[in-house]
ChimeraX commands (.cxc) that place a marker at each C-alpha (Angstrom):
marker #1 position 96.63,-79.89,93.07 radius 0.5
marker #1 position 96.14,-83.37,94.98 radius 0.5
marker #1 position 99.29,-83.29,97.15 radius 0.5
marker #1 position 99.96,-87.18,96.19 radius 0.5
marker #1 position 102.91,-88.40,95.55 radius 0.5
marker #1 position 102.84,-89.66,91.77 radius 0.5
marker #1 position 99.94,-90.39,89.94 radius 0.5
marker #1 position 97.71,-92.21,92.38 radius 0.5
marker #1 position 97.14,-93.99,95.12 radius 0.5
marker #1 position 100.00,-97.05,95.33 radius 0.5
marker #1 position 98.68,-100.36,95.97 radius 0.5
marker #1 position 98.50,-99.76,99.45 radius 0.5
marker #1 position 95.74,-97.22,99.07 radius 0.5
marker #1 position 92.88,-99.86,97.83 radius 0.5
marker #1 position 93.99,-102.35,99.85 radius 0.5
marker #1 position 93.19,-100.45,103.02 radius 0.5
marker #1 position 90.34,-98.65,100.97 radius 0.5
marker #1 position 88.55,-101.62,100.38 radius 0.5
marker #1 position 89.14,-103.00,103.77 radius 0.5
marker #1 position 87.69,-99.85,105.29 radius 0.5
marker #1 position 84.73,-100.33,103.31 radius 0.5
marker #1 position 84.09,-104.23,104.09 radius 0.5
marker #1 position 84.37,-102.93,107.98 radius 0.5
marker #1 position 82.09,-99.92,107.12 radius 0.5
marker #1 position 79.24,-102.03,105.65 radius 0.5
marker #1 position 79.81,-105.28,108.01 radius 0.5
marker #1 position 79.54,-102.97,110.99 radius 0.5
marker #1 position 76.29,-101.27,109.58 radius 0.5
marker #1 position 74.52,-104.38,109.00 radius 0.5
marker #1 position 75.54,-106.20,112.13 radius 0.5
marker #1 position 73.96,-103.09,114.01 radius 0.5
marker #1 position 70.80,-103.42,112.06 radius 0.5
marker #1 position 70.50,-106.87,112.78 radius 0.5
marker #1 position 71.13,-106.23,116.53 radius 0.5
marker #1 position 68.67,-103.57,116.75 radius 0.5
marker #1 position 65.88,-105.25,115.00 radius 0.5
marker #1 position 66.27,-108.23,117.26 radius 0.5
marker #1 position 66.49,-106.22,120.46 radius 0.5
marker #1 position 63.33,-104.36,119.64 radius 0.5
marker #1 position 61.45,-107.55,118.66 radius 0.5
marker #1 position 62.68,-109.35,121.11 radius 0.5
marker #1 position 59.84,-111.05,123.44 radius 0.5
marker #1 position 59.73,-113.47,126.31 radius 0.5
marker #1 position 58.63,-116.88,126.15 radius 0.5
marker #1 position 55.66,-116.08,127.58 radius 0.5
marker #1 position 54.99,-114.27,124.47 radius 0.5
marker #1 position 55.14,-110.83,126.23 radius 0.5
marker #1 position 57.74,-108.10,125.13 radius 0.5
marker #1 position 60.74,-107.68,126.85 radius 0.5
marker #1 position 59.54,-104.46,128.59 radius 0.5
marker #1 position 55.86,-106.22,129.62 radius 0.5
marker #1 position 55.67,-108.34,132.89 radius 0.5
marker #1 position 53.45,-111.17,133.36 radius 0.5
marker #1 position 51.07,-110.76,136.22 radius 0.5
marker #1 position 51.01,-113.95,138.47 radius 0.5
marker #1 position 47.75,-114.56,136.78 radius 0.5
marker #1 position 48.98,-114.71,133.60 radius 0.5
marker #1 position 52.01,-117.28,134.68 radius 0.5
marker #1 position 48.97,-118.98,135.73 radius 0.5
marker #1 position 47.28,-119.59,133.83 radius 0.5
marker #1 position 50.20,-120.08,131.22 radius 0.5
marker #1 position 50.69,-123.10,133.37 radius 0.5
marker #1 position 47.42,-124.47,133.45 radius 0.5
marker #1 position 47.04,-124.46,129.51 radius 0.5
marker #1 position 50.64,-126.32,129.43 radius 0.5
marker #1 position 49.50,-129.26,131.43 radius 0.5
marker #1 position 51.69,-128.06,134.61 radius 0.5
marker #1 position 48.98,-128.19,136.80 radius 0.5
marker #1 position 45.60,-129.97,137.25 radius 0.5
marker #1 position 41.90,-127.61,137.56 radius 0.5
marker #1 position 41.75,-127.83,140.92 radius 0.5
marker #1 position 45.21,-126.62,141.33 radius 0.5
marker #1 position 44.20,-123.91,138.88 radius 0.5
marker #1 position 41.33,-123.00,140.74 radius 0.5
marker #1 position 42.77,-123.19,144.47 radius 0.5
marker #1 position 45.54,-120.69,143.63 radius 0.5
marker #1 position 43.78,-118.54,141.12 radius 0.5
marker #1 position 41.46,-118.03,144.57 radius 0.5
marker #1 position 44.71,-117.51,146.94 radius 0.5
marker #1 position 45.71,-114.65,144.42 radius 0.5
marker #1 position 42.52,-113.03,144.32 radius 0.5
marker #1 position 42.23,-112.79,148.30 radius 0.5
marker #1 position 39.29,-115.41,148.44 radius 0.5
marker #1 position 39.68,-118.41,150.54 radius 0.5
marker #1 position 39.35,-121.82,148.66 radius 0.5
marker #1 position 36.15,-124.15,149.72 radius 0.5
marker #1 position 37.79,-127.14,151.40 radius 0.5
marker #1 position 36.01,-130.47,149.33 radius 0.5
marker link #1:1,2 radius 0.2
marker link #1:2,3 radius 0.2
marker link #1:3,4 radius 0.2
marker link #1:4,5 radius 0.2
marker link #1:5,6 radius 0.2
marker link #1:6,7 radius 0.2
marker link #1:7,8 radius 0.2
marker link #1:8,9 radius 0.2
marker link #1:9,10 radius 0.2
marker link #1:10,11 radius 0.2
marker link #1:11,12 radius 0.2
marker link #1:12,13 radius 0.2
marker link #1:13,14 radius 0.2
marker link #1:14,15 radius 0.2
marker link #1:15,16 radius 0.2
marker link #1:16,17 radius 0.2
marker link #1:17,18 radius 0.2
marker link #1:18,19 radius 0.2
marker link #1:19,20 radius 0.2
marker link #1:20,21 radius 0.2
marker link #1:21,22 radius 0.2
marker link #1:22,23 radius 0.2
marker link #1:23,24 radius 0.2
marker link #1:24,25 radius 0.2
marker link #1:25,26 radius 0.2
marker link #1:26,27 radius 0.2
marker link #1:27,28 radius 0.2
marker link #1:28,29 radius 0.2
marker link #1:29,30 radius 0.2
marker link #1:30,31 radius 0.2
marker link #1:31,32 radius 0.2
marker link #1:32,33 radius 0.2
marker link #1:33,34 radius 0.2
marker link #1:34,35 radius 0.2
marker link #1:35,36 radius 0.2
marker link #1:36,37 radius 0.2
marker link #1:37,38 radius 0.2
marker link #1:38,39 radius 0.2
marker link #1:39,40 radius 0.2
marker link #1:40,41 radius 0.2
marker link #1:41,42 radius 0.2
marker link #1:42,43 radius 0.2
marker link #1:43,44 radius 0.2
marker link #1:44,45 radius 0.2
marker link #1:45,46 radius 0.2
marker link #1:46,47 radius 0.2
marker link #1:47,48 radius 0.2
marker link #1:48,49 radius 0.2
marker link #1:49,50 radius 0.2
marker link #1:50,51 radius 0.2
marker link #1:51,52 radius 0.2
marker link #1:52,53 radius 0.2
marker link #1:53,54 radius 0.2
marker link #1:54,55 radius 0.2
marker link #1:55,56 radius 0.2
marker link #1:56,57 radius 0.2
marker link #1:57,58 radius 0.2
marker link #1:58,59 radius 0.2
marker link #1:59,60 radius 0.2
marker link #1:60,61 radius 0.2
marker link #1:61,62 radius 0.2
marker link #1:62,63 radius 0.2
marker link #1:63,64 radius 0.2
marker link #1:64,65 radius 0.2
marker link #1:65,66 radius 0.2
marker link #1:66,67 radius 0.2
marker link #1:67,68 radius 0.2
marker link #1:68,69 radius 0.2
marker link #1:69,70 radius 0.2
marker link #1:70,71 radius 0.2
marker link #1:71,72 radius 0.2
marker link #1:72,73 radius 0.2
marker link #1:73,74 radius 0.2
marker link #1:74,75 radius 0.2
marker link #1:75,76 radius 0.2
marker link #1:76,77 radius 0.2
marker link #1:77,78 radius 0.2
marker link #1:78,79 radius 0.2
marker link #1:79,80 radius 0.2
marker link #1:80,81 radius 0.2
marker link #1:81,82 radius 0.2
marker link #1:82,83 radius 0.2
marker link #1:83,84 radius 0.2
marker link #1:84,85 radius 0.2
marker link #1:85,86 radius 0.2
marker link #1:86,87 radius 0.2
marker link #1:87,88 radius 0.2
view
């Protein structure tokens, strides 16, 4: 015994049956798509999310863009290392 009253569900029934199951799947797919992008997310740097640069990395980054000349490159990579640059 169903406990229904009549035969079936009225119209009522699949209209918020099928609405339930547009949500259902919209909300499952939307989380996929939300997780797959947060977990392959990465910087612009090219780094994951999770994975800092080291200052030598960021410089050289900028070097190989053009930022800054050789002898920039060069004078700072030698500040971060601890070595004092040779004055020309």
């Amino acid at each position: 015994m169903m406990f229904w009253y009549g035969n079936g569900m009225s119209g009522w029934g699949y209209a918020l049956m099928t609405v339930g199951m547009v949500l259902f799947w919209g909300l499952l797919i939307v989380a996929v798509v939300v997780l797959v992008r947060y977990l392959g997310h990465t910087t612009q740097s090219g780094f994951p999310t999770g994975q800092r640069s080291t200052p030598e990395q960021i410089l050289a980054e900028r070097f190989a863009r053009g930022e800054i000349d050789e002898d920039e490159y060069r004078s700072r990579i030698a500040t971060l290392r601890g070595h004092t640059p040779v004055p020309e």
